[in-house]
DRENDO-1510 file (C-alpha; in Angstrom, 1 decimal, always signed):
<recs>
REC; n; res; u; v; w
REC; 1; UNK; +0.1; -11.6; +6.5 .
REC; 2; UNK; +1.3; -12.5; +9.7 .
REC; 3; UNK; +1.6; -9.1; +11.8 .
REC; 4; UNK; -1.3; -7.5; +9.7 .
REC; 5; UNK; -4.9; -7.1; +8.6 .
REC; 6; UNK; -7.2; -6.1; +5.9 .
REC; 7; UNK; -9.3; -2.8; +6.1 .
REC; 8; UNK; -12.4; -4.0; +4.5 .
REC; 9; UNK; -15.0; -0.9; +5.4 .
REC; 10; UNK; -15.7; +1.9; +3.7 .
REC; 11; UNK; -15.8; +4.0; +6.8 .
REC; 12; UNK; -12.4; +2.8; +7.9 .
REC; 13; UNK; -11.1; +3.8; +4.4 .
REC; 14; UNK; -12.9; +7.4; +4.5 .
REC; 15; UNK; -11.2; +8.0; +8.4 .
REC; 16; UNK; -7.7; +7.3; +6.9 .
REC; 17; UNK; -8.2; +9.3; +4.1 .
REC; 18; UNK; -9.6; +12.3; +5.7 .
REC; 19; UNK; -6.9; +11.9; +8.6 .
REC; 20; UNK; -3.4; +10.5; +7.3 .
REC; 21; UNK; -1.2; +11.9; +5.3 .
REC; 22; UNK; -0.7; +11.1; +1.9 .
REC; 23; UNK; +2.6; +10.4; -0.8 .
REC; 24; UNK; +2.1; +9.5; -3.9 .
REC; 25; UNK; +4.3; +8.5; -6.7 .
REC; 26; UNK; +4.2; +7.1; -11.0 .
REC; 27; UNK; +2.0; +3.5; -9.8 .
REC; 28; UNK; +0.5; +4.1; -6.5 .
REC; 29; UNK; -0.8; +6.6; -3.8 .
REC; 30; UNK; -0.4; +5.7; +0.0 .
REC; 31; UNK; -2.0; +7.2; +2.6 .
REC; 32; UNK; -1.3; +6.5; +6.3 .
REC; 33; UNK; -2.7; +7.0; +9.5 .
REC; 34; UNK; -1.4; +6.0; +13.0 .
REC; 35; UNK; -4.0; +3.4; +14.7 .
REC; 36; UNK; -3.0; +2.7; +18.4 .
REC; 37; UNK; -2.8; -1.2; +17.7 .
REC; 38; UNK; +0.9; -3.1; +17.8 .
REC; 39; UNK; -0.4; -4.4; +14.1 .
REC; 40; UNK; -0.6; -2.6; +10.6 .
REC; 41; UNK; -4.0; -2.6; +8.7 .
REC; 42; UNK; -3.5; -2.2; +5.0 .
REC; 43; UNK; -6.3; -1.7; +2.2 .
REC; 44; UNK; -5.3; -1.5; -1.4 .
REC; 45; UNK; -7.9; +0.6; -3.5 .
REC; 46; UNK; -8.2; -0.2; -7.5 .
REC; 47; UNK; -10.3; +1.7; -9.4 .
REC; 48; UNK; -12.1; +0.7; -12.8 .
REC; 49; UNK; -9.9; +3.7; -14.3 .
REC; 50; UNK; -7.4; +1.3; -14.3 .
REC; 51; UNK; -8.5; -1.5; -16.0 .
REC; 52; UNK; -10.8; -4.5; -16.1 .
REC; 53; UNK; -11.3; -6.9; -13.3 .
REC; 54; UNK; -8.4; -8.7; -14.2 .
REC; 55; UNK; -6.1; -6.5; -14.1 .
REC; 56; UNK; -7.5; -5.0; -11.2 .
REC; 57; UNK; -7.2; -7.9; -9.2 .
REC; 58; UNK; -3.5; -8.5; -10.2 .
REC; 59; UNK; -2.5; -5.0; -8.9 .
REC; 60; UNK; -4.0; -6.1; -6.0 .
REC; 61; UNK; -2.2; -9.4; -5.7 .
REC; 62; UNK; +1.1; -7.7; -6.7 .
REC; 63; UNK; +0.7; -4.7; -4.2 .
REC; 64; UNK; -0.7; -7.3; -1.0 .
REC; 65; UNK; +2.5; -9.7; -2.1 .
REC; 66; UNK; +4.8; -7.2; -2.2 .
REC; 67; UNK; +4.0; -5.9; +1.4 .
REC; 68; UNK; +3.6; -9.7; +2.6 .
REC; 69; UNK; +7.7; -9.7; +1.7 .
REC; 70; UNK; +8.5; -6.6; +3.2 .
REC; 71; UNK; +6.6; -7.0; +6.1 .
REC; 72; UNK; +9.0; -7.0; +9.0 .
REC; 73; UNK; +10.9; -3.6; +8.0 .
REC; 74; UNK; +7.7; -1.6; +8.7 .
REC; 75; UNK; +6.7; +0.2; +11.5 .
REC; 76; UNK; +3.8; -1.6; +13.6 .
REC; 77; UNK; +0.5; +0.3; +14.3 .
REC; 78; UNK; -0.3; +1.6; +11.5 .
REC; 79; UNK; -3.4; +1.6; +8.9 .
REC; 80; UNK; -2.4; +2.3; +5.5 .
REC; 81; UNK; -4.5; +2.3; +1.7 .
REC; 82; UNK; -3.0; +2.3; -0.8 .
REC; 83; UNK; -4.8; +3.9; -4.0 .
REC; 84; UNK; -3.5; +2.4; -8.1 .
REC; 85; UNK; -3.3; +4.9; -10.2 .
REC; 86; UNK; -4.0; +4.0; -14.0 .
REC; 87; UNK; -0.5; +3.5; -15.1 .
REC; 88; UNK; +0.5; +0.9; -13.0 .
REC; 89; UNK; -1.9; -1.2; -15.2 .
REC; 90; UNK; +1.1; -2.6; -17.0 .
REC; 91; UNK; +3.5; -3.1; -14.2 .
REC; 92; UNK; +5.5; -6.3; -13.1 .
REC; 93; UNK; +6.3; -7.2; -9.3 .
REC; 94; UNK; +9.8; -5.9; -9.2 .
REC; 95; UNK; +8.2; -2.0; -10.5 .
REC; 96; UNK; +5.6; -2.6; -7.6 .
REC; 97; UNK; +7.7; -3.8; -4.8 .
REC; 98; UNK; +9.6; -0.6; -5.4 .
REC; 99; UNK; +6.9; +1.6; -5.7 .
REC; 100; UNK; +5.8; +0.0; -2.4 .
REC; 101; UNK; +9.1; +0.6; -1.1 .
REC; 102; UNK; +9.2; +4.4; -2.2 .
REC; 103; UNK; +6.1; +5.9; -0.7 .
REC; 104; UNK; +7.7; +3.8; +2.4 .
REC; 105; UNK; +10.5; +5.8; +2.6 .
REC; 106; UNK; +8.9; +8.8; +1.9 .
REC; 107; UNK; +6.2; +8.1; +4.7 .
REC; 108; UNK; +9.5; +7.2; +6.9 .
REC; 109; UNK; +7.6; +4.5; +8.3 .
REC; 110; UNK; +10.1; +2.0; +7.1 .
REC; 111; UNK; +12.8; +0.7; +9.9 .
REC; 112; UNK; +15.6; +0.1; +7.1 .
REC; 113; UNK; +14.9; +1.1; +3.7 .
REC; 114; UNK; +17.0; -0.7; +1.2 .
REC; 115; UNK; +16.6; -0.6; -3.1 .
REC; 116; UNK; +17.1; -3.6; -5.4 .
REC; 117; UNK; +18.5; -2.2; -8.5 .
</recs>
């Protein structure tokens, strides 16, 4: 990720939940909170209500991939998590990256939003 960072701490996923505002949609919730930086933070959240380690770790990989991509058509300054929910379990890159893309656009923190049908 070249214009962004991880949140790793609990306490710096607690402060965005409590203070940004949330979308959510069928695969994923996204909350996001302003930070003052000229870089976006992002942590992705997977619970074990979604599956085993396994899978767990591939939503992350698809989720952190498909932002990597899409990178330079969001807004800098921004810390974001972004929570699984159970059924994307059984989803392929092209239902995440628009998922991804979605809560984006509903967040309008997206300079051009564009859709791959």
């Amino acid at each position: 990720m070249q214009f962004s960072e991880s949140l790793k701490k609990n306490e710096q996923f607690r402060f965005v939940y409590k203070n940004g505002r949330s979308y959510a949609n069928k695969y994923f919730i996204m909350y996001v909170k302003e930070n003052g930086l000229d870089k976006n933070r992002i942590g992705i959240s997977v619970s074990k209500k979604v599956g085993n380690s396994v899978v767990r770790h591939r939503i992350t990989r698809l989720v952190r991939e498909s932002y990597r991509l899409h990178e330079s058509v969001f807004n800098s300054g921004l810390d974001m998590v972004i929570i699984a929910r159970p059924g994307a379990a059984s989803i392929g890159y092209e239902e995440a990256e628009s998922a991804l893309l979605h809560l984006a656009k509903l967040h309008h923190i997206i300079k051009i939003y564009f859709y791959n049908d």
